[in-house]
C-alpha positions in Angstrom: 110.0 77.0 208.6 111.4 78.7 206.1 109.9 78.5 201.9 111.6 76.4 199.6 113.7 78.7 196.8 112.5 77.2 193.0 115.7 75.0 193.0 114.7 73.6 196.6 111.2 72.9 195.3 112.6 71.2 191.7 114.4 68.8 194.3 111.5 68.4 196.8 109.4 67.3 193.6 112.1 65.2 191.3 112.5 63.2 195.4 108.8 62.4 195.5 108.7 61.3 191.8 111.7 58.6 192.6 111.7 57.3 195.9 109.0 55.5 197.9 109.2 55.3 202.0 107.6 52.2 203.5 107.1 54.0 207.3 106.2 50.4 208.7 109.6 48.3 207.9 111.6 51.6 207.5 112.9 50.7 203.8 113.5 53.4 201.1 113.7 52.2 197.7 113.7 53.7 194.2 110.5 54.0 191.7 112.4 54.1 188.9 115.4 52.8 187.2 118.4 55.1 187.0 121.1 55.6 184.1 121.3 51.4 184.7 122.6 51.5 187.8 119.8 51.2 190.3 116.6 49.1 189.5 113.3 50.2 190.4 112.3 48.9 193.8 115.8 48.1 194.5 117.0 49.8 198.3 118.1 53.4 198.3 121.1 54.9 200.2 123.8 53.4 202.1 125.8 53.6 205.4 128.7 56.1 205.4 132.1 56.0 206.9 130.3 58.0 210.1 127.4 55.9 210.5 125.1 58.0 208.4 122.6 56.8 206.3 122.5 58.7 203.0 121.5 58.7 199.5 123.2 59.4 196.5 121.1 61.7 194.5 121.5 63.8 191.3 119.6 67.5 191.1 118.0 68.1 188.4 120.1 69.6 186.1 123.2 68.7 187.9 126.0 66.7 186.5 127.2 64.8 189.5 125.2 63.2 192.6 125.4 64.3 195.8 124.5 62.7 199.4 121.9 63.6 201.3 120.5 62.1 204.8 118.7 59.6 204.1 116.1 60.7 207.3 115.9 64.0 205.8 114.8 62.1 202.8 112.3 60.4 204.7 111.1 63.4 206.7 110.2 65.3 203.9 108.7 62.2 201.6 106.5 61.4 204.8 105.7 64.9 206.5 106.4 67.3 203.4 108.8 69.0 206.0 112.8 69.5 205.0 114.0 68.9 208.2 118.1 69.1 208.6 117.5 68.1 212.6 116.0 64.3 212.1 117.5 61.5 213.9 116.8 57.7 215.2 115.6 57.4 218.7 117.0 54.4 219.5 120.6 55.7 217.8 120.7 53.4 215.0 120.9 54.6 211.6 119.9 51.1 210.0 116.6 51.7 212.1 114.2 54.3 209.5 110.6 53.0 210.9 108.4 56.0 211.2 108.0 55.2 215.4 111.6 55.4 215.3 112.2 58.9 213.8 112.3 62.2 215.9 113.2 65.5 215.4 116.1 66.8 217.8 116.8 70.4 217.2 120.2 71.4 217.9 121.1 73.1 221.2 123.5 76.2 221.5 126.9 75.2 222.2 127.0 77.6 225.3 123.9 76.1 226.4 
């Protein structure tokens, strides 16, 4: 695995400073209260258009939010990996319990 570039790093650290993971019941919810639209402890993310669970999350320094996998999220609040390649075993994106998570790297297209 690659390192982390500074801006990664900022990310990696603003991410572990806002967001908690419960492994056992799968829920990821804020720690703190943001610009007055999300309470602390309230549910992160959502379900997009594709069946993808993401999050809405603003870089540090950014101006607007941007989405980003929720299990990638997880992955790296849980393992301290950034992992692009994380999916649910059982194929449900609603399902984020830690037994439930596995890492499926991608397999050449010619393969």
């Amino acid at each position: 695995m690659k390192p982390l570039n500074p801006k990664q790093r900022h990310l990696h650290s603003s991410i572990r400073n806002n967001l908690h993971y419960d492994p056992v019941s799968g829920d990821l919810t804020w720690l703190n209260d943001r610009n007055g639209a999300v309470v602390a402890g309230q549910k992160a993310g959502y379900i997009d258009f594709k069946g993808r669970y993401r999050v809405n999350y603003r870089h540090p320094g950014a101006q607007k939010s941007k989405p980003i996998s929720a299990l990638r999220v997880i992955w790296y609040l849980w393992f301290g990996e950034d992992r692009n390649d994380v999916r649910p075993r059982n194929g449900n994106p609603r399902d984020t319990r830690l037994v439930n998570l596995t890492v499926t790297p991608y397999l050449p297209k010619d393969a």
